[in-house]
C-alpha positions as CSV (number, residue, x, y, z in Angstrom):
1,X,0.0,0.0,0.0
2,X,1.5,3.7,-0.6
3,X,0.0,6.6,1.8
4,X,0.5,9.9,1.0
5,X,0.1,12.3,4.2
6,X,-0.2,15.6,3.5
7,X,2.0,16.6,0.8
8,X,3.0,20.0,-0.5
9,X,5.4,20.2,-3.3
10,X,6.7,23.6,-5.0
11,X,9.1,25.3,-7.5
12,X,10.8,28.0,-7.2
13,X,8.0,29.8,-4.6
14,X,5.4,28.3,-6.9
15,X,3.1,25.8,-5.3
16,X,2.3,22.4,-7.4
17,X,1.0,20.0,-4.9
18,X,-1.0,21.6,-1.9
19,X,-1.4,18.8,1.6
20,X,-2.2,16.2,-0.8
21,X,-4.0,13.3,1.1
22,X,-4.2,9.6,-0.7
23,X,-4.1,5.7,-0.3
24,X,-3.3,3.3,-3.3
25,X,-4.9,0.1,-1.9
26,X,-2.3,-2.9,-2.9
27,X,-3.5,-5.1,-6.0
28,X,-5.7,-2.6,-7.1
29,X,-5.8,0.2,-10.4
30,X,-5.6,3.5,-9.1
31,X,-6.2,5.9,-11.7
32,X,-4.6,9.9,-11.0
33,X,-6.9,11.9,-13.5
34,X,-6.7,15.8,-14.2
35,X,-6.0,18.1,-17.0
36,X,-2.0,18.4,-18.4
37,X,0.0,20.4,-16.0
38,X,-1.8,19.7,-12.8
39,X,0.7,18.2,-11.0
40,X,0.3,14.2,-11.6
41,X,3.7,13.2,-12.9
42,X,5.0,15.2,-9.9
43,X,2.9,13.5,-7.5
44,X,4.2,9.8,-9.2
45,X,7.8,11.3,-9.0
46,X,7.3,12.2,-5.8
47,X,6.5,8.8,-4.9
48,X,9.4,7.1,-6.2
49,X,11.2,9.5,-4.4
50,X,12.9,11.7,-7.3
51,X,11.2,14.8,-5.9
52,X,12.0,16.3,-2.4
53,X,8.2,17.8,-0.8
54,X,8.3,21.1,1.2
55,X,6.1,18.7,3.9
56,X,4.3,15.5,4.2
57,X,5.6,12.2,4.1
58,X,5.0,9.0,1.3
59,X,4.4,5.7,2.6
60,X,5.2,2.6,0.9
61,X,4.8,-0.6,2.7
62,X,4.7,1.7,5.9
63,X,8.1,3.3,4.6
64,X,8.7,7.1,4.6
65,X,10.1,7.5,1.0
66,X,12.3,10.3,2.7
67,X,13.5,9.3,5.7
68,X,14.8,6.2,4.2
69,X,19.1,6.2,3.4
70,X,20.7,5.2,-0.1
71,X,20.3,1.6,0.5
72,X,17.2,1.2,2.0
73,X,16.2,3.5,-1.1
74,X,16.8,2.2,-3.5
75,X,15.3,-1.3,-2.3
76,X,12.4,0.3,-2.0
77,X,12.4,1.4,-5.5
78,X,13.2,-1.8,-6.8
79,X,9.0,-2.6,-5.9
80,X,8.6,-0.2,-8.3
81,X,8.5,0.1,-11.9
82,X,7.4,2.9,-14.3
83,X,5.8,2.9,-18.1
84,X,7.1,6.3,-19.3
85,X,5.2,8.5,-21.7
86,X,7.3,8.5,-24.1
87,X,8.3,4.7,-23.3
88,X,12.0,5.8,-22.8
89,X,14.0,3.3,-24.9
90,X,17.6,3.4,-25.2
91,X,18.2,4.1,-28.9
92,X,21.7,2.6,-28.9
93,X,20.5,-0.8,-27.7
94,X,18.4,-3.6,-29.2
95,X,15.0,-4.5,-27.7
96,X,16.7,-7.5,-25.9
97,X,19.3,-5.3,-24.3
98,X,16.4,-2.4,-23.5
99,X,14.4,-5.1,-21.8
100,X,17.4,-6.9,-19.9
101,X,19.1,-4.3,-18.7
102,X,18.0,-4.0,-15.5
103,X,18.1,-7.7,-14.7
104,X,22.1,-7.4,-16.0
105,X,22.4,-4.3,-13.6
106,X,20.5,-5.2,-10.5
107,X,20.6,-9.5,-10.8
108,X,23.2,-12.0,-10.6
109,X,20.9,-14.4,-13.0
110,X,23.4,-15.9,-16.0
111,X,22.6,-14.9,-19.3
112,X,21.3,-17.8,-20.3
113,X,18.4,-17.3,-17.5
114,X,17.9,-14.1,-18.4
115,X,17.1,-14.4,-22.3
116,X,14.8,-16.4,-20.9
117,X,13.2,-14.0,-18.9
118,X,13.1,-11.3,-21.7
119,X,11.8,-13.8,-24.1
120,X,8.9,-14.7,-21.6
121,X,8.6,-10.9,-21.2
122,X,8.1,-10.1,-24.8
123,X,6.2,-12.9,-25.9
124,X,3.4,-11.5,-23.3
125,X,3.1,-8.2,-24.7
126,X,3.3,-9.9,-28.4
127,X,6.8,-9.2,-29.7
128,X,8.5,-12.4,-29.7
129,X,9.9,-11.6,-32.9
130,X,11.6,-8.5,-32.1
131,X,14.6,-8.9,-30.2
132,X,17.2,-7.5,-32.4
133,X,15.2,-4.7,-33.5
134,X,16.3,-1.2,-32.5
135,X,13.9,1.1,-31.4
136,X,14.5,3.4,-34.7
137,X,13.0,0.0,-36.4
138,X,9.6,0.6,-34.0
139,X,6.1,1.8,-34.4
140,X,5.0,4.1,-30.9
141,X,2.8,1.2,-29.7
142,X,5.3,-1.3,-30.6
143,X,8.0,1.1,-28.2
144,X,5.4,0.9,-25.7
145,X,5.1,-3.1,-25.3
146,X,8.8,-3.3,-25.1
147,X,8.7,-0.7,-22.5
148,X,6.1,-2.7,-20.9
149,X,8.5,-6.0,-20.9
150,X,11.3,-3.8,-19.6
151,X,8.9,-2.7,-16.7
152,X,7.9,-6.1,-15.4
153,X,10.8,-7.9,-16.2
154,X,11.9,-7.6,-12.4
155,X,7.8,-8.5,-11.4
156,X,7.4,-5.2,-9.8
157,X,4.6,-5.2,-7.0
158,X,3.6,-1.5,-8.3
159,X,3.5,-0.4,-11.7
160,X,2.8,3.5,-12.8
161,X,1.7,4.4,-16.2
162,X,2.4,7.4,-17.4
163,X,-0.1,9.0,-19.3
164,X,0.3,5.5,-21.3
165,X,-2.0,6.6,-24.2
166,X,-1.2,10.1,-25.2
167,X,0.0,9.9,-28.9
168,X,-1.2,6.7,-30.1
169,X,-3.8,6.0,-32.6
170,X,-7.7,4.6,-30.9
171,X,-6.8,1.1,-32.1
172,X,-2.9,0.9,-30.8
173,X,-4.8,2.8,-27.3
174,X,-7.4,0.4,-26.5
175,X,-3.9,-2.5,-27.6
176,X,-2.3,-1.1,-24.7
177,X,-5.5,-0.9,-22.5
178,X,-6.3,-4.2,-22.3
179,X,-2.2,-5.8,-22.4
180,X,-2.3,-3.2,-19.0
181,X,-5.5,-5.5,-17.9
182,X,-3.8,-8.7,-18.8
183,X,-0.7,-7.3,-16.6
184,X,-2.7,-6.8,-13.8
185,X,-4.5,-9.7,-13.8
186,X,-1.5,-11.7,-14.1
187,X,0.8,-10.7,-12.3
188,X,-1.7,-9.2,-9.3
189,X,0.4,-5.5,-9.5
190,X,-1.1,-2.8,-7.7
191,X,-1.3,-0.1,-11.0
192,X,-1.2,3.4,-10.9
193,X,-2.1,5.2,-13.9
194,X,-1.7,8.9,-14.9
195,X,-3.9,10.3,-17.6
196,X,-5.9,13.1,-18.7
197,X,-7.6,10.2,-21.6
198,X,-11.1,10.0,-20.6
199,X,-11.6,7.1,-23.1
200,X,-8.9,5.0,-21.2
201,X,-10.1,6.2,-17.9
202,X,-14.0,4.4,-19.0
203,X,-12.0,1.2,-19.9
204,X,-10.1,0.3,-16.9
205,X,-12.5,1.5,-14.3
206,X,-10.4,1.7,-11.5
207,X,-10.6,3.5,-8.0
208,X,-10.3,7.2,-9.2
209,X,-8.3,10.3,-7.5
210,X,-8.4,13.8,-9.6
211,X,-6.2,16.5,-9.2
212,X,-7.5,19.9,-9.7
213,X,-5.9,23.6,-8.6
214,X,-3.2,22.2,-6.5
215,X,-5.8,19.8,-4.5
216,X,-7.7,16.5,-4.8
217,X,-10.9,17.1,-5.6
218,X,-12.7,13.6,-6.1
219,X,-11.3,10.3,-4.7
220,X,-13.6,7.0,-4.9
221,X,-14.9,4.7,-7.1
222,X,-15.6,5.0,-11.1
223,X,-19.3,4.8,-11.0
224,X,-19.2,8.0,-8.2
225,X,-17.0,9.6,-10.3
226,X,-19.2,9.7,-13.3
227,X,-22.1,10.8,-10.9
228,X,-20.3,13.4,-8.9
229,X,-21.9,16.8,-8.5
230,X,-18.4,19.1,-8.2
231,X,-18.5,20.9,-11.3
232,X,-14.6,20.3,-12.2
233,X,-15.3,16.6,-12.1
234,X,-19.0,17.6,-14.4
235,X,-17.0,19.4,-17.0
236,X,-14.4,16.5,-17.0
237,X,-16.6,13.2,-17.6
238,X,-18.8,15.5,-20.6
239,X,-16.3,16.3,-22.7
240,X,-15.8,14.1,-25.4
């Protein structure tokens, strides 16, 4: 489970994050909704501890993110694992060397054991086939399947999706949608994911927090969402 007590986060005197409040229930999909800019990716970063708050404190596991030294850190993180936006491939490496390079950095495993692994990996998100590719050679969705093998390679216990749908055509989203179900359901993750995509937001149906002017304004289930009378959270679910 990940707590977050009463966060404030701000840049240079400007004020992002105002005594944010929240609980990520384990094994479940929260989703972090709100229009670009809000302040979700800094609330993710936050969590994974990349971002330094003003005040308040992140749980994970009944962890303080910042009270916790190098070591204990960066074990932490290693429960962890994030799709990026822009999937974040290494364009000097192949997709087997994308996707294994984090067992090669943070596993003893031989190497026979770990093709393995990645084959496993990226036979699950449907690229068997690719593993000498470079990312050059890739379509966006295809970048983001290999991101996703990369991500679970190390079976995370949380995964965080970066607004995992901005840029992609209908057909590749709703692709991506349901291999995100299929990883959830497999491997029992507690997912977190940040959009502003209303579309992907109706799919996955999952416990719902929005950020709006600093604050969260709505946090509960799908179905209250779509019913909820603040007029933010209105304007939101109407828009096409």
């Amino acid at each position: 489970m990940i707590e977050v007590k009463n966060l404030t986060v701000s840049f240079d005197g400007k004020t992002v994050l105002e005594n944010i409040n929240l609980t990520i229930s384990k094994n479940e999909i929260t989703i972090i909704v709100g229009q670009s800019g809000c302040g979700k990716s800094v609330l993710m970063k936050s969590i994974e501890g990349l971002i330094t708050p003003d005040t308040g404190k992140i749980l994970i596991d009944g962890m303080n993110v910042f009270s916790l030294n190098r070591k204990e850190l960066n074990k932490t993180r290693r429960k962890l694992a994030m799709l990026f936006q822009g999937s974040a491939l290494l364009d000097s490496l192949n997709v087997y060397q994308n996707v294994a390079l984090t067992l090669m950095e943070h596993s003893k495993l031989p190497e026979d054991e770990i093709s393995n692994i990645v084959s496993e990996k990226l036979e699950l998100v449907g690229l068997a086939d690719t593993f000498y590719k470079m990312p050059a050679e890739l379509s966006g969705g295809m970048k983001k399947r290999v991101a996703l093998a990369r991500a679970i390679v190390l079976q995370p216990e949380y995964i965080i999706y970066d607004e995992p749908t901005t840029g992609l055509d209908p057909i590749i989203a709703d692709e991506i949608i349901n291999l995100m179900l299929k990883l959830h359901r497999k491997y029992n993750v507690t997912s977190i994911i940040v959009t502003h995509d209303l579309h992907c937001i109706q799919r996955i149906e999952g416990n719902i927090a929005m950020i709006h002017d600093k604050k969260i304004v709505f946090d509960g289930t799908y179905n209250d969402f779509k019913n909820d009378n603040n007029d933010y959270v209105k304007k939101f679910v109407s828009r096409n």
